[in-house]
C-alpha positions as CSV (number, residue, x, y, z in Angstrom):
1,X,68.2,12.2,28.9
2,X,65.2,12.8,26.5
3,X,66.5,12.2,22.7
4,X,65.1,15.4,21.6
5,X,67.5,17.2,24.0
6,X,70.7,16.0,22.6
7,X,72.5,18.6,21.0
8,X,76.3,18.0,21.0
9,X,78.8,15.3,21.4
10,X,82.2,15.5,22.4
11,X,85.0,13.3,20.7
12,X,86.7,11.6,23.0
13,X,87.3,14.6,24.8
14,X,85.9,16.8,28.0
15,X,83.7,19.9,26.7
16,X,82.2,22.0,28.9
17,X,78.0,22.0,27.6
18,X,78.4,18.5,25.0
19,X,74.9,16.4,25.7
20,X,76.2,13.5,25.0
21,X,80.2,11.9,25.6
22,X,81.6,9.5,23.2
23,X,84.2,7.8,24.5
24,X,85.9,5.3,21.4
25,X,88.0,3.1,23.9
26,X,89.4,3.2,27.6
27,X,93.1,3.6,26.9
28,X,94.2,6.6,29.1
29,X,94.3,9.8,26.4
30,X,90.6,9.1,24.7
31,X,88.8,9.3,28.9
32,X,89.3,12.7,29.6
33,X,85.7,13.4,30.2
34,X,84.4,10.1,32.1
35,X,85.0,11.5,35.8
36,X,82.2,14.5,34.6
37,X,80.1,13.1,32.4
38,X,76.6,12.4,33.4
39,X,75.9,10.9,29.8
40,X,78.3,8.8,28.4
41,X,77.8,6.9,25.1
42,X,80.5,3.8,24.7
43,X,80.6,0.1,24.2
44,X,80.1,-2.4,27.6
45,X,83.5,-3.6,27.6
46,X,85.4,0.0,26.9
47,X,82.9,0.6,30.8
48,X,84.6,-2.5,32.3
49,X,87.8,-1.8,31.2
50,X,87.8,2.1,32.8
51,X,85.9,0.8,35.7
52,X,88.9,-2.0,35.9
53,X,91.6,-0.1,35.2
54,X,90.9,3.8,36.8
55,X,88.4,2.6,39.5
56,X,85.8,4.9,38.2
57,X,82.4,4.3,37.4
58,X,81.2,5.2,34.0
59,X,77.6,7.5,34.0
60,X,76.1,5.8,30.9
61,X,73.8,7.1,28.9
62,X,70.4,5.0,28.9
63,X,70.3,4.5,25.6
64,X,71.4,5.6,21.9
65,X,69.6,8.3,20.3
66,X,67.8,7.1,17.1
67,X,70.5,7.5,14.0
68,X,73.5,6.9,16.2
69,X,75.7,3.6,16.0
70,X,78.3,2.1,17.5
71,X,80.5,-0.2,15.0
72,X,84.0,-2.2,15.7
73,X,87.2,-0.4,14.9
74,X,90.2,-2.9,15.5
75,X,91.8,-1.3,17.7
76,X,91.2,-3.0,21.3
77,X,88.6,-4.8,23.4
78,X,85.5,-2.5,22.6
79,X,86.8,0.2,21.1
80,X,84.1,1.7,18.3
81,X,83.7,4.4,15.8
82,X,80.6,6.9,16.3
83,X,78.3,7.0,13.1
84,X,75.3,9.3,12.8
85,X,72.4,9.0,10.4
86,X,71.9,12.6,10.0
87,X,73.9,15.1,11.6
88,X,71.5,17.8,11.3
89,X,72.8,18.9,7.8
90,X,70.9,16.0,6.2
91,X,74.2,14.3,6.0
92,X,75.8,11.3,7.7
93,X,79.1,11.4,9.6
94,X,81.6,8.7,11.0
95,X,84.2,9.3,13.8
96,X,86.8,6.5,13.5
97,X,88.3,7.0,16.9
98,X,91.8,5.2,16.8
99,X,91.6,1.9,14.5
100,X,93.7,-0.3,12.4
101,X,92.6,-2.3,9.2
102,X,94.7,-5.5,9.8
103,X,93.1,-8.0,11.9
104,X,94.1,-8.5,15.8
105,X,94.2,-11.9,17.8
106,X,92.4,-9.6,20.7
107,X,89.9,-7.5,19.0
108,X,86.9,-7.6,17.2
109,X,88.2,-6.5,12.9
110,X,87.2,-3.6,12.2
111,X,83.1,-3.3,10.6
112,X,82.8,0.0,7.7
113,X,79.8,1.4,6.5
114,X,79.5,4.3,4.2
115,X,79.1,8.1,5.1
116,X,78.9,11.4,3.8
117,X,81.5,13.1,6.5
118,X,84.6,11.2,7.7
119,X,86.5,12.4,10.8
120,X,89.5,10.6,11.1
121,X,92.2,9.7,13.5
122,X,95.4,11.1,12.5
123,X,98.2,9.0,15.0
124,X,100.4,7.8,11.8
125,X,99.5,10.8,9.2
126,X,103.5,10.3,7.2
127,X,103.1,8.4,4.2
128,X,106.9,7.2,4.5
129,X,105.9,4.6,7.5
130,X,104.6,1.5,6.5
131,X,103.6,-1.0,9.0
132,X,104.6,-5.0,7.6
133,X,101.7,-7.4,8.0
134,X,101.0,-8.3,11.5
135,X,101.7,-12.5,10.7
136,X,105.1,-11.5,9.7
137,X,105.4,-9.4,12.8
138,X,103.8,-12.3,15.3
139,X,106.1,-15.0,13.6
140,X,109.2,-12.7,14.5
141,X,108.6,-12.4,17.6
142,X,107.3,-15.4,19.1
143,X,111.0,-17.1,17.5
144,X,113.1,-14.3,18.7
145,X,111.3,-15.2,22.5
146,X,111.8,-19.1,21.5
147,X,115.6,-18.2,21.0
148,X,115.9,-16.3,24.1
149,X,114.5,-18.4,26.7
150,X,117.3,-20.6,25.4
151,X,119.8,-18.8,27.2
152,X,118.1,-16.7,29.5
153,X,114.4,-14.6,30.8
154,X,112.5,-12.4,28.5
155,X,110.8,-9.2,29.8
156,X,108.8,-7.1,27.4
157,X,107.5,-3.7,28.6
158,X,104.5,-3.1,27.2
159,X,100.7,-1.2,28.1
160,X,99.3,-2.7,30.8
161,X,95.7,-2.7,28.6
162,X,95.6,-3.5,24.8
163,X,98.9,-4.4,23.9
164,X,100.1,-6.7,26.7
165,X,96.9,-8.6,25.9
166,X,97.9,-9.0,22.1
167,X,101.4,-10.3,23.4
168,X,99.9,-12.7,25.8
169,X,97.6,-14.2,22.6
170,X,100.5,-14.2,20.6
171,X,103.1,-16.1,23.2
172,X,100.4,-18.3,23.9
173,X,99.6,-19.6,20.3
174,X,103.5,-20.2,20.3
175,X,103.0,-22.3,23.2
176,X,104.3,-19.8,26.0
177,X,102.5,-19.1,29.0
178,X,103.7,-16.0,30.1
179,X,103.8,-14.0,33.9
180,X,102.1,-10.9,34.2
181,X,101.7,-8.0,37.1
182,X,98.9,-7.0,39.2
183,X,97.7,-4.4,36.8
184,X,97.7,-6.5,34.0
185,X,95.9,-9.5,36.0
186,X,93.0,-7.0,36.6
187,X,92.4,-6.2,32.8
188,X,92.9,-9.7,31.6
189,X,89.9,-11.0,33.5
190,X,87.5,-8.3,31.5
191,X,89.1,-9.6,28.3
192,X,88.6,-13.3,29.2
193,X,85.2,-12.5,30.5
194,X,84.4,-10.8,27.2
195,X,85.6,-13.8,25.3
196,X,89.2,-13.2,24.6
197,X,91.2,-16.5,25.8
198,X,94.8,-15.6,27.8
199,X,96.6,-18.3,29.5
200,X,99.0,-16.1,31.9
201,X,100.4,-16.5,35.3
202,X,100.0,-14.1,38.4
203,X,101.1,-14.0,41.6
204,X,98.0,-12.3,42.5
205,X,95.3,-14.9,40.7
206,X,94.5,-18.4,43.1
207,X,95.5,-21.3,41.3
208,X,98.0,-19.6,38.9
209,X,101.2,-21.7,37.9
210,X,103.5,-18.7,39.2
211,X,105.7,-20.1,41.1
212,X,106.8,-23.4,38.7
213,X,106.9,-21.2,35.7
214,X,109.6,-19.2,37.3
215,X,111.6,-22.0,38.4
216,X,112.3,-22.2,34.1
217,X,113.2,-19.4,31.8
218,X,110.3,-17.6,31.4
219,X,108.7,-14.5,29.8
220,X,107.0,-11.8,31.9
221,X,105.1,-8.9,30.7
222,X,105.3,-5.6,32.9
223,X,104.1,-1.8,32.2
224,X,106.3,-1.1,34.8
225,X,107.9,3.0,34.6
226,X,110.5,1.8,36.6
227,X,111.5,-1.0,33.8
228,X,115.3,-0.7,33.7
229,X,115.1,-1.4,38.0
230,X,113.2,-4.5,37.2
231,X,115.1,-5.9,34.6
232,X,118.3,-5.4,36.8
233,X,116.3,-6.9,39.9
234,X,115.0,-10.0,38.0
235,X,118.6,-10.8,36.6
236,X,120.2,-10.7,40.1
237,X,117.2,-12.7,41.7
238,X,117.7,-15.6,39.3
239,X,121.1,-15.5,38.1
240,X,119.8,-15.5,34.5
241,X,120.4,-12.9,31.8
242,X,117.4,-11.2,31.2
243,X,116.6,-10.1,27.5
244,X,114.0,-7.4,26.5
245,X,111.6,-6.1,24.5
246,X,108.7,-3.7,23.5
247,X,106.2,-4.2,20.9
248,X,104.9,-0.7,19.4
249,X,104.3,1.0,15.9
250,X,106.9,3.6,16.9
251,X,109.4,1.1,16.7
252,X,109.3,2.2,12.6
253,X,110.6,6.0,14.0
254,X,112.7,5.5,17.2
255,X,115.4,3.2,18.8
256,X,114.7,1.8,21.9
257,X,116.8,0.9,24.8
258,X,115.9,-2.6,24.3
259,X,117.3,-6.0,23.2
260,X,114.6,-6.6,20.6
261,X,111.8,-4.2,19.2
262,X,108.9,-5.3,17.2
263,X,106.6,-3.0,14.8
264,X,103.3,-4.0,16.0
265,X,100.9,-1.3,16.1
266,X,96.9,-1.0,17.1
267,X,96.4,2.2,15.3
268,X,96.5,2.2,11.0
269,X,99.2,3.4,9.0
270,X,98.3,6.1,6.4
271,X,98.7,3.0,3.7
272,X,95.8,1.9,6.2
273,X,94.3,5.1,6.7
274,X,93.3,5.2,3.0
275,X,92.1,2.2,2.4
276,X,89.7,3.1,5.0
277,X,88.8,6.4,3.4
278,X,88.2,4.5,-0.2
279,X,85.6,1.9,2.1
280,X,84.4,5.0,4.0
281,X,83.8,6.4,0.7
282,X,82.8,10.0,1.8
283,X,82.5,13.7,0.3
284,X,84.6,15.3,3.0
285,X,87.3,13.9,5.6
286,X,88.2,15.9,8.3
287,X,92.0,14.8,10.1
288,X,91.3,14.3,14.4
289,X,93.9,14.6,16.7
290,X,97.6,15.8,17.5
291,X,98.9,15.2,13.6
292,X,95.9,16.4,12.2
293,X,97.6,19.4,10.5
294,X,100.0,16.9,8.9
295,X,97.4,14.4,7.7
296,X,95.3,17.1,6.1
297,X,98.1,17.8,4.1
298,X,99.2,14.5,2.7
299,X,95.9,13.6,2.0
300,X,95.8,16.7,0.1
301,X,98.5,16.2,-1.8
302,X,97.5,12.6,-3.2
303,X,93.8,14.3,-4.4
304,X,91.7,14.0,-0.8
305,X,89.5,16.8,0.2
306,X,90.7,16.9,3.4
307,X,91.2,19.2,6.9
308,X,91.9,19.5,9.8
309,X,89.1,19.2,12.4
310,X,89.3,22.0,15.3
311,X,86.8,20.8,17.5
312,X,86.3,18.3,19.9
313,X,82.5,17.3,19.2
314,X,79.7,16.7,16.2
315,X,76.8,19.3,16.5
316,X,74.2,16.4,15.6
317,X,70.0,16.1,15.3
């Protein structure tokens, strides 16, 4: 694709005629348009991970146009805001995809530059929820798993790619080695090829320590649907109680049917959310997203020129 040509591109989202398709990260609901795209614009390890985890290759664009950057946003393994020098109204622009402010023990911290135009994710747009610091969040956990293995197994339910990585980090710098499934396996290698050290057991990696770790009480992470099945199957195989868990930034809005539930969220609060505003610094924020409605208007009301943003792409060069 000739740079002069490029005309539109989509956000994270299929659009029939965009030139160019950002995709911020692999998880599931931002890869709507990789199967059709014939130009795709995101980082190496957001490829490996969709190539990894949805067995389908990525058309990638040959290179960035001139005034378009890709820059960390905290949120996983290569996820990355969009920025662009000029977006044919003599102004710059920033897409912040989904990203979080507080620093991850799996992802690169988020980098912020200046623009004039902000468009911004709006997962968490209520004021009201308030994520605690993520040390205080880690600490919590890795005793509550310390406690349980006491007495019994631990299974946490979690996303097979992102968060299950972050809880492997986690129970490993507590000293835990913990057993994974096949899906989760597959993903780790791209995040230990990509630098990200896991110590995990599979029974579907050569040379894994499987089979002794589940001679103990031990702690296996699972994205399995069927979680409730498993739990019950795991208790009766080993004759051990079986404790569980999830670890999610809903766990600030909803109850789960779990032993144990942990706040710890990838995406930024709207405490979060305006702190990266004030670094973003721009004249005009535009909310992206589901809740975009709803984050236009608390932004509003605290003295943001904010509003929803209807499309799915930047018009750009």
């Amino acid at each position: 694709m000739h740079e002069e040509k490029a005309r539109i591109i989509s956000l994270d989202a299929k659009l029939k005629g965009s030139d160019i398709d950002f995709v911020s990260h692999a998880h599931s609901d931002h890869i709507a348009a990789v199967k059709s795209s014939e130009s795709m614009l995101c980082s190496t390890q957001t490829a490996e991970l969709i190539s990894t985890a949805y067995g389908i290759a990525p058309k990638l664009i040959g290179s960035k146009p001139g005034g378009v950057g890709l820059y960390d946003s905290g949120h996983m393994l290569g996820s990355k805001q969009l920025y662009i020098e000029n977006n044919g109204e003599g102004s710059s622009i920033i897409y912040s995809g989904d990203f979080q402010m507080m620093d991850s023990v799996t992802a690169a911290p988020i980098r912020i530059r200046n623009a004039d135009r902000l468009i911004i994710d709006s997962t968490y747009p209520d004021p009201r929820i308030r994520f605690d610091a993520r040390e205080e969040v880690e600490t919590a956990l890795a005793r509550w798993v310390a406690r349980a293995l006491k007495s019994g197994i631990v299974l946490f339910k979690a996303y097979a790619m992102g968060k299950a990585q972050e809880l492997i980090k986690i129970l490993n710098n507590a000293g835990i080695t913990p057993v994974v499934n096949k899906k989760i396996s597959a993903i780790n290698k791209i995040y230990v090829k990509n630098g990200i050290g896991l110590d995990y057991a599979s029974a579907y990696d050569e040379g894994s320590d499987y089979e002794s770790i589940l001679k103990c009480n031990f702690v296996g992470i699972v994205d399995s649907r069927n979680f409730g099945n498993l739990v019950e199957a795991v208790g009766y195989a080993h004759r051990k109680r079986v404790y569980t868990s999830t670890a999610t930034g809903f766990a600030k809005s909803f109850r789960f049917n779990v032993d144990a539930q942990f706040c710890l969220s990838d995406h930024a609060d709207f405490r979060q959310s305006v702190e990266y505003i004030e670094a973003v610094s721009p004249k005009k924020i535009y909310t992206y997203g589901p809740n975009r409605e709803l984050f236009a208007a608390n932004l509003s009301a605290i003295g943001y020129k904010a509003e929803p943003y209807r499309k799915k792409a930047i018009d750009a060069f």
